[in-house]
KOLKOL-544215 format. One record per residue (C-alpha): residue number from 0; residue in one letter; x, y, z. Coordinates in steps of 0.2 Angstrom, whole numbers, always signed. Example, Ala and Ser with C-alpha at 12.3 -4.5 7.8 and 13.67 -1.06 7.14 Angstrom:
BEGIN
R   vovo   lumvex      px      py      pz
R      0        a     +62     -22     +39
R      1        s     +68      -5     +36
# end
This chain:
BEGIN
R   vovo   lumvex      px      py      pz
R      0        x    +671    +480    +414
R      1        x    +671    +476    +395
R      2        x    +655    +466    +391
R      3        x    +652    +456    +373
R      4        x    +636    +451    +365
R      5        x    +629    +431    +365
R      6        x    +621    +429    +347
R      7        x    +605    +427    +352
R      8        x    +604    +447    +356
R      9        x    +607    +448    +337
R     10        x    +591    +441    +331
R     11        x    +575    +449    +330
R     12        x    +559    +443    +337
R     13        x    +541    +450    +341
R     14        x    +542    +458    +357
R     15        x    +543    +474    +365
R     16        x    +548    +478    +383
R     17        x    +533    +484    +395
R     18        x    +528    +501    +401
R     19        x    +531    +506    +421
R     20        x    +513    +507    +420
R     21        x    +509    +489    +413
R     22        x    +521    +482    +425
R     23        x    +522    +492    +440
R     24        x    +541    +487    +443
R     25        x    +539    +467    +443
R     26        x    +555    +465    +440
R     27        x    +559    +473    +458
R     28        x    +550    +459    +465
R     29        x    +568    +449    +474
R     30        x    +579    +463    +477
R     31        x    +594    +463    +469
R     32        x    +613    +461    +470
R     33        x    +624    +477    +470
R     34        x    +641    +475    +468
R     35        x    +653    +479    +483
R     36        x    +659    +498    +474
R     37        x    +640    +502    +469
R     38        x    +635    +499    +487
R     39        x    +648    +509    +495
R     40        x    +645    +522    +479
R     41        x    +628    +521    +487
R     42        x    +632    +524    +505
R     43        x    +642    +538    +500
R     44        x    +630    +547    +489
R     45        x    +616    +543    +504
R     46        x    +611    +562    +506
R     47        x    +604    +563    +489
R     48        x    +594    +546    +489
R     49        x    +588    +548    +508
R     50        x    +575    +562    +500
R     51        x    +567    +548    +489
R     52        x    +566    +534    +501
R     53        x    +550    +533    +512
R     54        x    +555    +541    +530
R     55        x    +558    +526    +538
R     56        x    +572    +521    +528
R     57        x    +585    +534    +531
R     58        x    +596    +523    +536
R     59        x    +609    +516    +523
R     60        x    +612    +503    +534
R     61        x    +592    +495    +531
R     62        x    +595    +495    +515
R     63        x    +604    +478    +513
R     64        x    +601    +462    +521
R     65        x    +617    +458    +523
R     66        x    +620    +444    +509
R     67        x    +638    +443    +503
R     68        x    +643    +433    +488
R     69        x    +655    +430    +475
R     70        x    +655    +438    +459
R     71        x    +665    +435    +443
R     72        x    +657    +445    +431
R     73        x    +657    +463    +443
R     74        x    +670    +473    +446
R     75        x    +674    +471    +466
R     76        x    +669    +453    +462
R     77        x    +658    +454    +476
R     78        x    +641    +458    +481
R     79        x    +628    +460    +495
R     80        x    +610    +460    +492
R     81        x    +598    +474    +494
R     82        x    +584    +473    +506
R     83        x    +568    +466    +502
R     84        x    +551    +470    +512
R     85        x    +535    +464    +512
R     86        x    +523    +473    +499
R     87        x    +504    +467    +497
R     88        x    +501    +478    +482
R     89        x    +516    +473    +472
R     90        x    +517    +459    +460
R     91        x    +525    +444    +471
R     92        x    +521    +454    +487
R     93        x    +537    +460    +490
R     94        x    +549    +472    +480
R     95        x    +567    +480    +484
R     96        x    +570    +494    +497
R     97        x    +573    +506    +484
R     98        x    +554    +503    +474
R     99        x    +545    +518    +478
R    100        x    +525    +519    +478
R    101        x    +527    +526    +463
R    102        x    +534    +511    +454
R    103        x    +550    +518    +451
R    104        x    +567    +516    +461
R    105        x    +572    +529    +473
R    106        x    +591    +526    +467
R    107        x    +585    +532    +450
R    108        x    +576    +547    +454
R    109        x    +590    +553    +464
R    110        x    +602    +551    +449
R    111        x    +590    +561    +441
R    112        x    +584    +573    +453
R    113        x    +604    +577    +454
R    114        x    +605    +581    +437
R    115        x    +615    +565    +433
R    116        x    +614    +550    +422
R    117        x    +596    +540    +427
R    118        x    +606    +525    +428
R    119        x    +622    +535    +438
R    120        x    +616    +526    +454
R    121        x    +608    +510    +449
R    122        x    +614    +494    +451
R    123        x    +625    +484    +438
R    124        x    +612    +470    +438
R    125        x    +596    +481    +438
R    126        x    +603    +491    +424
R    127        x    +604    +475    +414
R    128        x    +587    +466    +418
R    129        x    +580    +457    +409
R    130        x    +596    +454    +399
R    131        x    +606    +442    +408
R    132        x    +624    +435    +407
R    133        x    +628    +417    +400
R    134        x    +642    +406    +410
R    135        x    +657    +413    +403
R    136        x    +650    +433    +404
R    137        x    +640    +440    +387
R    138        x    +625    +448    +386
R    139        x    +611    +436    +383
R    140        x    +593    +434    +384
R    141        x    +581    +421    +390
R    142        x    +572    +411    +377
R    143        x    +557    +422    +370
R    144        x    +543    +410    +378
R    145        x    +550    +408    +396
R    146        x    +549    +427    +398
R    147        x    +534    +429    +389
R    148        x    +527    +416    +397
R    149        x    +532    +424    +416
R    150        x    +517    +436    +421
R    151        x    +531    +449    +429
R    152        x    +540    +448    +415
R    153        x    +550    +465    +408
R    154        x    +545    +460    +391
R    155        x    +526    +459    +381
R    156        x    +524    +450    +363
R    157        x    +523    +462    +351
R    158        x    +514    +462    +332
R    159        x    +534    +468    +324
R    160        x    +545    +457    +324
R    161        x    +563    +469    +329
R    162        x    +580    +468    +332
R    163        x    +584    +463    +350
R    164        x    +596    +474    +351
R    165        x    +584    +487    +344
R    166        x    +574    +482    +359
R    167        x    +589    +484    +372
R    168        x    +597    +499    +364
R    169        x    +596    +508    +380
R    170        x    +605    +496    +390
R    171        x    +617    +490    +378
R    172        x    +621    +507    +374
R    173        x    +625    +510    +392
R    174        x    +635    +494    +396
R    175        x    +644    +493    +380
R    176        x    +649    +510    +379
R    177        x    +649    +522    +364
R    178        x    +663    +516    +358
R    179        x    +656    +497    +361
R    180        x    +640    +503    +353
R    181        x    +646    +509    +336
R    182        x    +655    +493    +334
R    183        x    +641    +483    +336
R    184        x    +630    +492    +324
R    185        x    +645    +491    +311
R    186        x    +645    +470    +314
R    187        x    +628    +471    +314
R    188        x    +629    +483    +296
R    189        x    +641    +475    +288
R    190        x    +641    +456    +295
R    191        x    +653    +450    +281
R    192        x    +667    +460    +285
# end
């Protein structure tokens, strides 16, 4: 899919995103959504996630709950919802089937472990958390003092003020493309042109 930018990713304000070890994965808290190709992607690729999930969760088919929904913005325009289980030690007391003790997501590891892209097995929506999409589909972001203001949040105040997209440069990079990228730091260059 071909993503734009809201505006508000193209102003800078003083924050910084969290550290794994600040945060633990809050974010994980609810879940999330995969879209209908990631989870069979998933269910294909099974045999080199099952090796990071705890052993009783070898089975793809605990992995969702079942949830189906309608999607404009992902590429099946549909999705079902990843499992969520009880967890006392993590912020909320619950976090998604795929957060491992070690606060990091099994489907990540296995992307790694395989020699692949981090992000080659993640979800679409995980990927781009805490950016968010407006109602019509561009990248945006939450006013600064709702996510600062959430203790889970992805996001920490920070003495520098920075560009946002400075701050999301990893995920932008990722969901705009290289191509999508080096436009956006030419409009961002040369903003008169």
């Amino acid at each position: 899919m071909k993503f734009c930018l809201h505006s508000r990713l193209l102003q800078s304000e003083p924050m910084r995103r969290c550290r794994l070890t600040e945060c633990r994965a809050a974010c994980c808290v609810y879940g999330v959504w995969l879209d209908w190709a990631e989870w069979e992607e998933i269910q294909l690729y099974a045999p080199l996630i099952i090796p990071h999930m705890p052993p009783d969760l070898n089975d793809p088919r605990g992995w969702v709950d079942g949830r189906v929904e309608d999607d404009p913005f992902t590429p099946s325009r549909r999705v079902i919802h990843s499992r969520v289980l009880p967890d006392a030690g993590h912020y909320g007391g619950s976090a998604c089937v795929f957060l491992r003790d070690d606060s990091r997501c099994a489907l990540q590891v296995a992307g790694e472990q395989a020699g692949l892209h981090p992000w080659r097995f993640k979800p679409f929506y995980c990927i781009l958390h805490p950016l968010d999409l407006s109602e019509d589909g561009q990248i945006t972001l939450d006013e600064r003092e709702a996510l600062l203001d959430e203790p889970g949040s992805c996001l920490r105040p920070s003495e520098n003020v920075q560009p946002l997209v400075k701050v999301f440069e990893p995920e932008l990079r990722y969901l705009l493309g290289m191509d999508g990228w080096q436009v956006l730091l030419q409009e961002i260059n040369e903003p008169d042109r």
